[in-house]
C-alpha angles and dihedrals in degrees: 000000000000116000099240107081118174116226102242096163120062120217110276091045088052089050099045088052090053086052090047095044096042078062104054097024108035100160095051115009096132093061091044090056090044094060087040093056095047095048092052079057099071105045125101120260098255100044093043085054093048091047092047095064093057113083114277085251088072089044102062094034092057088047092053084046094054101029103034090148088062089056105038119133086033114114111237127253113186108205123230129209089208 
């Protein structure tokens, strides 16, 4: 990962995704958000806005889709919209 990492969440979304994440991923969800963060980084403008307005649960599915290396030796935890 590079070091300079634009901040593309404000506060409260970053907050609200570190809520969401503590719930489905209690034992690493710091880690998780930090991979998730970085990856949203590094997305172009219009594709990080479209992700955004999906549920926290899509987003990090599609960043461990297109980043499994990132997320290797994580168990999976596929997320339901159920």
């Amino acid at each position: 990962m590079h070091q300079e990492s634009k901040s593309v969440l404000s506060n409260n979304s970053l907050r609200r995704m570190q809520g969401w994440a503590r719930s489905i991923y209690p034992a690493d969800w710091q880690d998780r958000c930090s991979v998730v963060t970085e990856y949203l980084s590094q997305l172009d403008e219009e594709t990080l806005g479209t992700l955004l307005k999906k549920p926290w649960g899509d987003i990090f599915a599609v960043a461990e889709k297109e980043w499994p290396e990132a997320f290797a030796g994580w168990q999976s935890a596929a997320y339901d919209n159920q």
